[in-house]
C-alpha positions in Angstrom: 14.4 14.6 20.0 17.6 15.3 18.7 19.8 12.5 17.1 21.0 12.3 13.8 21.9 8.5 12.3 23.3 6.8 9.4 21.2 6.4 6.0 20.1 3.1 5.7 19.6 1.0 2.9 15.9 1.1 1.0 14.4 -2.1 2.9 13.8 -5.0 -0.1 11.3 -6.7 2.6 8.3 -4.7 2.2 5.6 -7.3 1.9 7.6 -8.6 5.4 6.7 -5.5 6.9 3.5 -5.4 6.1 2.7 -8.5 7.6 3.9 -7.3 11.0 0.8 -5.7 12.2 -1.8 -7.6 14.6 -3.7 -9.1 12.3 -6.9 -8.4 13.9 -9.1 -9.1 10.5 -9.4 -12.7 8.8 -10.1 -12.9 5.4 -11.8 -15.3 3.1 -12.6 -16.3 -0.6 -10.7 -17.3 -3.0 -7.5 -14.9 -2.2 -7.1 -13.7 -5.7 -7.4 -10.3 -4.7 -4.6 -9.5 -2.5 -5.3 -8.2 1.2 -2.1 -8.0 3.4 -2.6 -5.6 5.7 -5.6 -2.9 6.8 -4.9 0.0 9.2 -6.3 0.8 11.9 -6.2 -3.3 12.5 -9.8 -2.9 13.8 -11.7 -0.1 15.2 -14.3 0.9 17.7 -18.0 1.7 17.4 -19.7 4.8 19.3 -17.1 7.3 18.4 -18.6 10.8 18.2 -17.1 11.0 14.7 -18.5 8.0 12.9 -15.9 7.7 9.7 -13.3 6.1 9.6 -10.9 5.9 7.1 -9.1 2.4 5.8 -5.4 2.1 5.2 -5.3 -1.4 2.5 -2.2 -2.9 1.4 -1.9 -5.5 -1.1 -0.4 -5.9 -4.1 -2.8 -4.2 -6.8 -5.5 -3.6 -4.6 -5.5 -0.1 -5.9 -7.9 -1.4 -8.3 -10.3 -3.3 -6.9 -14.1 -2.5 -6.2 -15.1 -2.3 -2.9 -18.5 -3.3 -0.9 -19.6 -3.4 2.9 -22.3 -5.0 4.7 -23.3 -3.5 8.3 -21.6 0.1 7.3 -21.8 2.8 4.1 -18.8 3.9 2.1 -18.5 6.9 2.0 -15.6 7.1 -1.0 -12.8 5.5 -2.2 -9.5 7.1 -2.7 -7.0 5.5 -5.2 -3.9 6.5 -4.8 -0.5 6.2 -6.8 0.6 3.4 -5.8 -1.1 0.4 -7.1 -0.7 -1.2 -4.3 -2.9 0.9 -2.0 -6.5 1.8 -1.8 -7.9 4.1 0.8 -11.6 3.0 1.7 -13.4 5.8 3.9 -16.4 4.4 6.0 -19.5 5.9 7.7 -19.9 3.5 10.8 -22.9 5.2 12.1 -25.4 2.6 13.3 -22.7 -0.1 13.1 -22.4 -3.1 16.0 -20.0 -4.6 17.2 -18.2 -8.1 15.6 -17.6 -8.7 12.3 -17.5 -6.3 9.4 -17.4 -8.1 6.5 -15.6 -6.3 3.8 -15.4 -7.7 0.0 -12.6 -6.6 -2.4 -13.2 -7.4 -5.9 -11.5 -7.7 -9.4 -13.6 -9.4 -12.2 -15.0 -12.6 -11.1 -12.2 -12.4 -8.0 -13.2 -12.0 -4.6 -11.6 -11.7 -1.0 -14.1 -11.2 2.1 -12.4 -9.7 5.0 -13.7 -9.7 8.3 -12.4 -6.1 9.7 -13.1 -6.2 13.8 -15.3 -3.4 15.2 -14.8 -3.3 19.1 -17.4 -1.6 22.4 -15.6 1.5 23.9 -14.5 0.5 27.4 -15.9 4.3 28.0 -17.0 7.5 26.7 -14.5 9.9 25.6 -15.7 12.4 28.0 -14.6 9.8 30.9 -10.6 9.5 29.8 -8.9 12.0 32.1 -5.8 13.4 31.3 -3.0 14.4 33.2 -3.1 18.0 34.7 -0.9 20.2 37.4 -1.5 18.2 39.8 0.8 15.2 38.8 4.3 14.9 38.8 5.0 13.5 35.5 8.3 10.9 35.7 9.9 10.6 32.5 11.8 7.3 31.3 13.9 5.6 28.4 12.4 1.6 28.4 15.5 0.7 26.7 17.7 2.2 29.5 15.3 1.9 32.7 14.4 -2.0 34.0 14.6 -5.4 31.8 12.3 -8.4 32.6 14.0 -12.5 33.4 12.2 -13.8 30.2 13.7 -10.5 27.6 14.7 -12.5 24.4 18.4 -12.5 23.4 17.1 -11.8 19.2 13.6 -11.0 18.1 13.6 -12.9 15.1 12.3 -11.3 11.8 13.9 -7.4 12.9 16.1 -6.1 10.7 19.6 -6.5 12.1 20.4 -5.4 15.3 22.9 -5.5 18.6 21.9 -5.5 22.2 25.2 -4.3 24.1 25.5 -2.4 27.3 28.4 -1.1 26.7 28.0 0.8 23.8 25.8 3.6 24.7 24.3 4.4 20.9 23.1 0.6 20.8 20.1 -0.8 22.5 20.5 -2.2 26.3 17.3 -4.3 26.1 15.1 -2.9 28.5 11.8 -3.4 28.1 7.7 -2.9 29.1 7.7 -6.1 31.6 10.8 -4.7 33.3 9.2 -1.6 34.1 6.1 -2.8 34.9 7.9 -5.1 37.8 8.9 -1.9 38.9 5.7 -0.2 39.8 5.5 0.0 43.6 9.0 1.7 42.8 7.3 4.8 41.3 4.7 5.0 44.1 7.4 5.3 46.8 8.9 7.9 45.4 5.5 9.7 44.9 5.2 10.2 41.0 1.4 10.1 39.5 2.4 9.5 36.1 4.7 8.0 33.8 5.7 9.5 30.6 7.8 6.6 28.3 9.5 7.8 25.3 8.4 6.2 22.3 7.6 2.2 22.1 6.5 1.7 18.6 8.5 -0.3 16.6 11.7 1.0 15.3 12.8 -1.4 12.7 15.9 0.3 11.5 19.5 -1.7 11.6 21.8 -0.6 13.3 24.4 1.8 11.5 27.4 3.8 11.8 29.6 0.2 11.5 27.3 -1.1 14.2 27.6 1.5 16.9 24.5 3.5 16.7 20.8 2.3 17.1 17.2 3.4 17.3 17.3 2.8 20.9 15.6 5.7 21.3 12.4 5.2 19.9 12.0 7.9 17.4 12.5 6.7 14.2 8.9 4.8 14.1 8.4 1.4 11.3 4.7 0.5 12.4 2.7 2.9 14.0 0.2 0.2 15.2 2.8 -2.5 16.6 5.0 -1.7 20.1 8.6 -2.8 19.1 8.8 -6.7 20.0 12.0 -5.7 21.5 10.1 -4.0 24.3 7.1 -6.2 23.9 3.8 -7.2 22.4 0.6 -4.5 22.7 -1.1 -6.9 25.0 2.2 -6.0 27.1 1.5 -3.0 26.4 -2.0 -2.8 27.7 -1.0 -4.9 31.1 1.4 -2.3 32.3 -1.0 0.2 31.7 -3.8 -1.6 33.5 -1.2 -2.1 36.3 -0.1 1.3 36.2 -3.8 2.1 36.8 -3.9 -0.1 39.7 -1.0 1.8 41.3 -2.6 5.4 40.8 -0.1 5.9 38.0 -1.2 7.5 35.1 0.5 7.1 31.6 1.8 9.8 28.8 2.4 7.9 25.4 5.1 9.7 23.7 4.1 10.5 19.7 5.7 11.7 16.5 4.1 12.8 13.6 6.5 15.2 12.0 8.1 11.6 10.9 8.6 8.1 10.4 11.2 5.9 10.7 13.5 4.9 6.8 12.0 1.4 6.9 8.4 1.7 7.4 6.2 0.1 4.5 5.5 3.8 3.0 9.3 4.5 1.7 9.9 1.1 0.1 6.7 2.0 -1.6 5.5 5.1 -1.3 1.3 5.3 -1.5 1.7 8.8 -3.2 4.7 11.6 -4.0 3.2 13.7 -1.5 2.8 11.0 1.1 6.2 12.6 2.6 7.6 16.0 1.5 10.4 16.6 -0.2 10.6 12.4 -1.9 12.4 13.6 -4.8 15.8 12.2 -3.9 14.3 8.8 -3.2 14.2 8.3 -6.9 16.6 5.5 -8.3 17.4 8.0 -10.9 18.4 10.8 -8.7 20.6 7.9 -6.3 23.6 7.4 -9.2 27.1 8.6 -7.7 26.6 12.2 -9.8 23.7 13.0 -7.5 25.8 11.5 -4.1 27.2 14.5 -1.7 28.5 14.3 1.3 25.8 15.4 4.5 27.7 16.1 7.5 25.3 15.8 10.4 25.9 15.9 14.4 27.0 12.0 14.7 29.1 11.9 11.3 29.1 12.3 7.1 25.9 10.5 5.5 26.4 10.2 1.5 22.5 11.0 0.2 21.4 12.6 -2.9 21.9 16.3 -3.6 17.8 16.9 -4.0 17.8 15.7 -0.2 16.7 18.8 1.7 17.2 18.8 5.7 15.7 20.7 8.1 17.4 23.8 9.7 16.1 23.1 13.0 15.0 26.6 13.4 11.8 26.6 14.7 11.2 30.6 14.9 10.4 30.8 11.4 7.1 28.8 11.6 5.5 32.0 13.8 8.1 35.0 12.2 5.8 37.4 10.8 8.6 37.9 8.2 9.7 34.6 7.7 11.0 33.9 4.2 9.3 31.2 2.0 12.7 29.5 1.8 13.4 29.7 5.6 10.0 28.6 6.4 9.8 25.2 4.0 13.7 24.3 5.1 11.7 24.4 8.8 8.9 22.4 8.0 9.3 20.7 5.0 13.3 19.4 5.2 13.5 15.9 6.8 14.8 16.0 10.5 17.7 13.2 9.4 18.3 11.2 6.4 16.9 8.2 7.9 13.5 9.7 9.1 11.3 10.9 6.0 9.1 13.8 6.8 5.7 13.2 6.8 3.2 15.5 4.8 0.3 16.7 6.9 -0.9 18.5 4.7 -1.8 15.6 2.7 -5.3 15.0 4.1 -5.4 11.3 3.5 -1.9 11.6 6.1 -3.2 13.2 8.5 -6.3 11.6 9.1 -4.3 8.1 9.4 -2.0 10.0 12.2 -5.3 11.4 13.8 -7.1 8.0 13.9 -3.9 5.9 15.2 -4.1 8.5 18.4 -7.6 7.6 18.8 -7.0 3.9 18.5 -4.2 3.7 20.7 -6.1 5.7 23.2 -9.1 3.2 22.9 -7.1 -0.1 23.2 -5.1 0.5 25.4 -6.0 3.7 28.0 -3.3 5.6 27.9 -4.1 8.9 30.4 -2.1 11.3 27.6 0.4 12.4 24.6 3.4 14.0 24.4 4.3 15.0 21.0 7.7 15.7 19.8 9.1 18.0 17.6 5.5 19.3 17.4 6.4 22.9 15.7 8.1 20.8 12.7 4.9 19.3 11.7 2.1 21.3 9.4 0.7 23.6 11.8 -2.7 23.7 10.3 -2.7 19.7 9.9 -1.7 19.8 13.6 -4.2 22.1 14.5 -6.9 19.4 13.0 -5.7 16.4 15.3 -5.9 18.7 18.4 -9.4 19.4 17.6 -10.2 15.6 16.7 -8.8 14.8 20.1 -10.4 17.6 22.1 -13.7 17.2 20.6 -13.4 13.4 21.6 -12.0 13.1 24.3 -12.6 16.7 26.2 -10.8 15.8 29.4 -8.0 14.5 28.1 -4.4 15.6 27.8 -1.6 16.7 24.9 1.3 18.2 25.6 3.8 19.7 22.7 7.6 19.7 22.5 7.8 23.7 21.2 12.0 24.1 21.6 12.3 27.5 21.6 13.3 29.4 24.8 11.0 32.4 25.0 7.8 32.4 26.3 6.1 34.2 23.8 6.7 31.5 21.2 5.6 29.1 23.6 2.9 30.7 24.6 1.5 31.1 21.0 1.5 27.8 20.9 -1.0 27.2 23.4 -4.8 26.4 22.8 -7.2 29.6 22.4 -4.0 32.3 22.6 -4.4 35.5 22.1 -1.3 35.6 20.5 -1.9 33.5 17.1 -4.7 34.6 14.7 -4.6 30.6 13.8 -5.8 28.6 17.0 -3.7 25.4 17.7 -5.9 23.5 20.1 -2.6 22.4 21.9 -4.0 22.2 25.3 0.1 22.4 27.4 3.0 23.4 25.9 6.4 22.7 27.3 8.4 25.3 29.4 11.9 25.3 27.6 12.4 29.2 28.7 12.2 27.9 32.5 14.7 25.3 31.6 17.1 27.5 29.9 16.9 30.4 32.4 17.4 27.8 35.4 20.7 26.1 33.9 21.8 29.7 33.6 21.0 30.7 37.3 22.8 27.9 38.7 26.2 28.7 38.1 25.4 32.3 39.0 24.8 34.8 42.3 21.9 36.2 42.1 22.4 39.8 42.2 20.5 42.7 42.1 19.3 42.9 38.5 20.0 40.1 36.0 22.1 37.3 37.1 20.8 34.2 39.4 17.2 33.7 40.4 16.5 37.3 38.5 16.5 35.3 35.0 13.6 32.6 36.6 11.5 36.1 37.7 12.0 37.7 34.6 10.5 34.4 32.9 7.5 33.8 34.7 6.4 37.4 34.7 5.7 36.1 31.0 2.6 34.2 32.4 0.2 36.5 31.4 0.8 35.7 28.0 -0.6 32.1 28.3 -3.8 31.4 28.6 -3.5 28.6 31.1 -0.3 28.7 33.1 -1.4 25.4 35.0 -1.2 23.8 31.3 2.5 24.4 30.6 4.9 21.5 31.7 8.1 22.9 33.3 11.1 20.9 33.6 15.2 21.1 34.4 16.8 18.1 32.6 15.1 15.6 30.1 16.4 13.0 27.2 17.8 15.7 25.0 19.8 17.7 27.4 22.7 17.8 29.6 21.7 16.1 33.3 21.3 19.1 36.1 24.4 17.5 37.5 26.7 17.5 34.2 29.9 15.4 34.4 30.9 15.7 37.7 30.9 14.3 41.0 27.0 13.4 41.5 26.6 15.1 45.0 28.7 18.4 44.4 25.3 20.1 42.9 22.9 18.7 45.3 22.2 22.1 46.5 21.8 23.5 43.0 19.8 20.5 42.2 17.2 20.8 45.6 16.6 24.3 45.0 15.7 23.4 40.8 13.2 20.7 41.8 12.0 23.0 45.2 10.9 25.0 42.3 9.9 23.0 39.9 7.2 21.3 41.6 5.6 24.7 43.8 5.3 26.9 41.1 2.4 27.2 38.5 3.0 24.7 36.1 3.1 21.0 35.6 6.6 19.4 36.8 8.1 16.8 34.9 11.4 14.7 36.3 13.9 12.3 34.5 14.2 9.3 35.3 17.3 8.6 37.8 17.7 12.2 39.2 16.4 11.2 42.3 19.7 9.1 42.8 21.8 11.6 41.8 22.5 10.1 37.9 24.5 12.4 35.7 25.9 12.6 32.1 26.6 15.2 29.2 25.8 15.0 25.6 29.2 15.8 24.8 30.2 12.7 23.2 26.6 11.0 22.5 23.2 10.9 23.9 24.2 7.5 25.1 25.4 9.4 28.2 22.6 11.3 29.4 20.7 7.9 28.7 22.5 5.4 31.1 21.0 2.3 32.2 18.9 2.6 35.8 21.2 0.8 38.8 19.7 -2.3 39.2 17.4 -2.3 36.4 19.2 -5.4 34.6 20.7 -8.5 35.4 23.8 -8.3 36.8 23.7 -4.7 38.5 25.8 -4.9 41.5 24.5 -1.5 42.3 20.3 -1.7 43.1 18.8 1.8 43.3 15.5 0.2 43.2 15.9 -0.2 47.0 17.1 1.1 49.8 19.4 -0.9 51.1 20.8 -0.9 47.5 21.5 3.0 47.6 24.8 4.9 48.5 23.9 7.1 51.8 24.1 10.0 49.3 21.5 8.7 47.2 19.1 7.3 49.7 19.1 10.5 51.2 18.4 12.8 47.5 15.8 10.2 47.0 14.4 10.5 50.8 14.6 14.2 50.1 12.3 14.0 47.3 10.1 11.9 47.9 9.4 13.5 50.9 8.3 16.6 48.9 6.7 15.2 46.1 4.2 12.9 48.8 3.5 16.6 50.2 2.3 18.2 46.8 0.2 15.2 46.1 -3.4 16.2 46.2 -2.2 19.6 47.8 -4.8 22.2 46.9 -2.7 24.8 47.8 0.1 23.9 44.3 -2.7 22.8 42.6 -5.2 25.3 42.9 -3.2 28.4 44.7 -3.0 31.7 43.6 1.0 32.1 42.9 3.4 35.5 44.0 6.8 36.3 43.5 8.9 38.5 44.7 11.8 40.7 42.6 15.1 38.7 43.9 16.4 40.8 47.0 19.7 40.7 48.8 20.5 36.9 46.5 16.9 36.1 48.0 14.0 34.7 45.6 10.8 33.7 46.9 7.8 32.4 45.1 4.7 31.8 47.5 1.1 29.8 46.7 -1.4 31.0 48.3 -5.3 28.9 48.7 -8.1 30.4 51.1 -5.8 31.2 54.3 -3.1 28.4 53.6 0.6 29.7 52.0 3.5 27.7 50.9 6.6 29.9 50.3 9.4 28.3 48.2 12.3 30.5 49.7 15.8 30.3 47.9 19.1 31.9 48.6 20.7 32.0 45.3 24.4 33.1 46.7 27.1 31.4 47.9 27.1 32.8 51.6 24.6 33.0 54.1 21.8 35.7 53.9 19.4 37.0 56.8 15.6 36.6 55.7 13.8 39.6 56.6 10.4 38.4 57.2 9.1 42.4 56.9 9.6 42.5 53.2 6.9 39.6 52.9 4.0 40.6 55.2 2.2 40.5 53.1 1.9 36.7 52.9 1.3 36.2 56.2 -2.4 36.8 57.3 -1.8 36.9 61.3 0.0 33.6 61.0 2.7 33.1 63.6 4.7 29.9 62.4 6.1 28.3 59.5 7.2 24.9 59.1 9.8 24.0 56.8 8.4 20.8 54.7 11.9 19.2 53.9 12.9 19.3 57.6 10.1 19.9 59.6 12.1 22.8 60.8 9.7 25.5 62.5 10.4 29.1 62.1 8.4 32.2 64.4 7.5 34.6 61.7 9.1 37.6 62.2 12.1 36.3 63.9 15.6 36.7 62.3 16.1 33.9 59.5 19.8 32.6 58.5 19.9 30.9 55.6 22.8 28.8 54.1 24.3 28.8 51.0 22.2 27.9 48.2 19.7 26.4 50.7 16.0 26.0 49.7 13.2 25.9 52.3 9.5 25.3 51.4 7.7 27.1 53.9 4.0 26.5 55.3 1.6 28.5 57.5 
C-alpha cells in the first residue's frame, strides 16, 4: 500500500487502548499488581511449537515475579518500559481451560486466568489457496454496508463517515459483505481477499479529509476495527464464506503499525520500532520541526525522522550501499506509521504468534502480506518457516513491488536465486501487471511492442521455482483501474483480452472488486478514486450491481462475460494442472495454449487494431488429430485448419 497521511498527535489515552482488546482472561486477588492487558488474549494447546510468548501491560508490571500452574516458564524478559513484562511459556502437556497465572510484588498478588483453547484441527488440515482459485479482492469500507452499521463507535478516536469525500471512511463493513455472499458464487470467485480489518484507530487528518479507511495503519493487532465489526463477526463471515465454497485471504502488515497503537505512546523498548529517536519530547521543540513533503501534502516532524525511499531493489543489490539499504528497510513508510523492528526478536515472535492466532480463531484459508520486502528479511524469513512448519498446506502470498521477474522470483521459497531462503511460498506478479498496462495501448508488432512485452515476461518462468505459486494480476487498490478515466465500456476489448489471460495462464489470478461491472478510476487526485463505493452496496444506491436487473445492459453483459469464463476454469484440470506453451507474437497474433493429457485450451489474442487471418499451420503442433475447437466465451465452433478472421483486439479461448 501506498498512501501517505498527516502526523497525528501522540495519543494521551494509552491505558484506553489497552483496554480494547477481548478480554479473554479474568483476573483475581487483590488487584495491587496491575494487569490491563495480555497478548495473545488466549491461546491454543496442541501446537507443534509448544512456547508461547506473553505480551503483559500494566502499569509497573515490569517488575513483578511471575508463577504458573498447569505450564513451565521458560524466562522472563524485562523490558524498558516499566510497564511491560514479557513472560515466555512452555505449554507442553498443558489442557485446555484455565491457566492460572500469578503476578507478584511483595506481599501483592493478582491471579489471572489466561484461556487456553482445543484446535478445531491440525495444522496439517488448513488448506490454503492455490492456482486453482480465483482470488476476488475487496475494500470493506468501499464494498457493501449492513441495516444495523452504527452512525459513531463510541470510544474511537475522532472520526467522519462521508460518502462523498473519497479519503474518509464510507462505512462499509463485515455484515455487509457477508449479506453478499451468493453474489460472489454467481460470478464464480473461490476466494476472497479483504484488505486489512484490524483496527485503525487513527483520527482523521488533513483538516478532516483524509482517513485510515484503508486499513493499513493497524492500532490493535488482535481486535477487527469496531467500525467494520466485532471478531465474532469476523469469524461468522468466514464460517459463511466456508459454507459458500469461498475461501478467505486475511490481508497483513508487519513492516508497521498504525501512530496510535499502545507501543508509541509507550514504547516497551527503543528498539521496539526503528529509527524512535525523533519520538523524543526533546528532539519535538520547533528547532528540530522541518517540513516533510509527502505524496498527499507537507507534515511538520522532527529532523531525526528518517523515511523510507521506497526503493525496494536495494534489499537484493549485490552492491547496495549501507545508507541506501537502511533508508529501504529501516525509514518509516509515513510519519504516522512507525516501523516496526523485526529484528528485535521479542517483535517478531509477537507478529509470528498473532498470525497463528488469527488463523486458529478464526479459519482464515491465507495471508497476504503487504509491503513484504520493507520488513527485515531474515525476521521475515522466521515467520514463513513458523507458518510453513505449522501449517504445511497453507498459503502466504507477498507484495514484492518491483517489476522484474528476477527480483520477484528471488523472493520465492527455496530459489535458486537467493543464497538466503525466504520460505515465501507465492510472490506477486507486478512484471505481468506492468508489461500488460503497457501492451494495451500498443500493436503488437513484430519485436517489442504489444503482446511481445507479456512473452518476453513469462519466458522468465524458469527462474521461479513454482510458477503455479506466483499471483498475477491487472489492476488492484494501489493502481490505476484497467479502464482509467474514461468511458467504462470503450476498453472492454482491452479489458477481455487482460482477464482472457489472466485467468489461463500459469499463475494464480487475482480480480478487483467491481471490474466485472466495468468500474473505473485513477489515482490522479487520491486513492479515493480507484476505491469507489460498490453500486448498490449502501443504502440509498439507486444503482444495484448486485443484481441483474440492477445492471446497465453493458454491465450485465461484462459481468455475464466473466462469469461465464471464470465457472469454466473452476476445477478445470487442464489451467490447473496443464502444461503451458507460448508462441513468439506473429502477424499482431499471441497465443498461449494449456495443454493436460489430450485436452488444450488456447488463449488466442489479436493484439492490433484490424482484423488478422489465424493461420492454424503455425500451431500444429497443439492439435493431436483434433478437428474442432470451441470458443468458451461464445460457444463459437471453429474446423481446425480452416481460415480464421479475427477482429480487432478480439480474444477467443479455444478448446479441443
Amino acid at each position: 500500500m501506498r498512501k501517505l497521511f498527516l502526523l497525528p498527535v501522540l495519543s494521551a489515552m494509552l491505558l484506553a487502548a489497552c483496554n480494547s482488546g477481548n478480554g479473554a482472561f479474568s483476573d483475581e486477588g487483590n488487584g495491587a499488581v496491575e494487569v490491563n492487558r495480555i497478548d495473545p488474549t488466549d491461546w491454543y494447546v496442541g501446537m507443534k511449537d509448544p512456547s508461547l510468548q506473553l505480551l503483559v501491560y500494566g502499569q509497573g508490571i515490569g517488575d513483578a515475579e511471575v508463577s504458573v500452574k498447569g505450564a513451565k516458564i521458560d524466562s522472563l524478559v524485562r523490558l524498558e518500559s516499566p510497564n511491560y513484562l514479557l513472560v515466555y511459556l512452555n505449554l507442553k502437556g498443558a489442557k485446555a481451560g484455565d491457566l492460572p497465572i500469578a503476578f507478584q510484588r511483595g506481599d501483592d498478588k493478582t491471579i489471572v486466568k489466561y484461556q487456553l483453547k482445543e484446535r478445531q484441527m491440525k495444522g496439517e488440515e488448513r488448506m490454503g489457496f492455490t492456482n486453482a482459485d480465483v482470488l476476488y479482492m475487496l475494500m470493506p469500507d468501499r464494498f457493501a454496508q449492513s441495516e444495523d452499521h452504527p452512525a459513531q463507535i463510541e470510544g474511537m478516536n475522532a472520526y467522519v463517515e462521508d460518502r462523498s469525500m473519497p479519503s474518509l471512511r464510507h462505512g462499509g463493513d463485515l455484515e455487509g459483505i457477508r449479506q453478499h455472499l451468493d453474489y460472489f458464487n454467481d460470478l464464480g470467485v473461490t476466494a476472497l481477499w479483504f484488505t486489512p480489518v484490524l483496527e485503525n484507530n487513527s483520527p482523521d487528518s488533513y483538516g478532516g479529509k483524509v482517513s485510515t479507511y484503508h486499513g493499513y495503519a493497524t492500532t490493535d493487532y488482535y481486535r477487527v476495527d469496531p467500525r467494520f465489526g466485532t471478531n465474532e463477526d469476523y469469524r461468522r463471515l468466514i464460517d459463511d464464506a466456508h459454507q459458500h465454497g469461498l475461501k478467505v485471504v486475511m490481508d497483513m502488515i508487519f513492516n508497521h503499525c498504525g501512530f496510535e497503537h499502545p507501543w508509541v505512546a509507550d514504547l516497551p523498548a527503543k528498539d521496539w520500532l526503528n529509527n524512535p529517536e525523533w519520538l523524543a519530547p526533546e528532539n519535538q521543540t520547533e528547532e528540530h520541526m522541518t517540513e516533510q513533503r509527502n505524496m498527499d501534502g507537507v507534515t511538520r516532524v522532527s529532523d531525526l525522522y528518517r523515511q523510507t525511499s521506497y526503493k525496494l531493489t536495494p534489499v537484493l543489490d549485490p552492491y547496495a550501499s549501507e545508507v541506501d539499504l537502511g533508508e529501504t528497510v529501516d525509514g518509516w513508510f509515513v510519519p504516522n506509521m512507525p516501523d516496526l523492528n523485526q529484528r528485535n526478536p521479542h517483535v517478531i515472535r509477537y507478529l509470528i504468534q498473532n498470525s497463528e492466532w488469527w488463523i486458529e480463531t478464526v479459519g482464515i484459508d491465507g495471508i497476504r502480506m503487504d509491503t513484504y520486502p520493507y520488513a527485515d528479511r531474515s525476521g521475515m524469513a522466521q515467520w514463513m518457516k513458523v507458518l510453513d512448519n505449522e501449517y504445511p498446506n497453507f498459503n502466504t502470498v507477498g507484495e514484492t513491488w518491483v517489476t522484474e521477474p528476477a527480483y520477484t522470483a528471488a523472493w520465492q521459497k527455496d530459489s535458486r536465486l537467493e543464497k538466503d531462503n525466504s520460505y515465501l511460498k507465492t510472490v506477486m506478479d507486478f512484471s505481468f501487471f506492468d508489461k500488460l498496462n503497457q501492451a494495451r495501448y500498443e500493436e503488437t508488432d513484430g519485436w517489442w511492442n504489444g503482446f511481445n512485452r507479456i512473452y518476453n515476461s513469462l519466458v522468465y518462468d524458469y527462474l521461479y521455482e513454482d510458477p503455479t505459486h506466483v499471483m498475477a494480476f491487472i489492476e488492484n487498490h494501489d493502481t490505476d483501474r484497467f479502464l482509467g478515466d474514461g468511458y467504462p465500456g470503450q476498453d472492454k476489448p482491452a479489458l477481455k483480452q487482460a482477464l482472457a489471460l489472466l485467468l489461463t495462464i500459469q499463475r494464480i489470478p487475482q480480480l478487483y472488486y467491481g471490474t466485472e461491472v466495468l468500474m473505473n478510476g485513477t489515482k490522479a487526485q487520491t486513492d479515493g478514486n480507484v476505491r469507489k463505493d460498490f453500486p448498490g452496496g449502501f443504502k440509498g444506491d439507486t444503482h444495484n450491481c448486485f443484481t441483474e436487473e440492477g445492471r446497465t445492459a453493458e454491465e450485465q453483459e461484462m459481468f455475464s462475460w466473466l462469469s461465464k469464463l471464470l465457472h469454466w476454469r473452476q476445477g478445470n484440470e487442464t489451467i490447473i494442472r496443464g502444461y503451458q506453451t507460448q508462441f513468439t507474437p506473429y502477424k499482431g497474433i499471441y497465443v498461449v495454449a494449456r495443454r493436460w493429457h489430450r485436452n488444450c485450451v488456447m488463449t488466442v489474442l489479436n493484439g492490433t487494431n484490424h482484423e488478422v487471418e489465424f493461420d492454424w499451420k503455425r500451431y500444429a503442433e497443439l492439435v493431436d488429430g483434433q478437428n474442432e475447437a470451441t470458443d468458451i466465451l461464445t460457444d463459437r465452433t471453429f474446423t481446425i485448419g480452416e481460415p480464421m478472421t479475427l477482429q480487432p483486439r478480439e480474444a477467443l479461448i479455444l478448446e479441443f
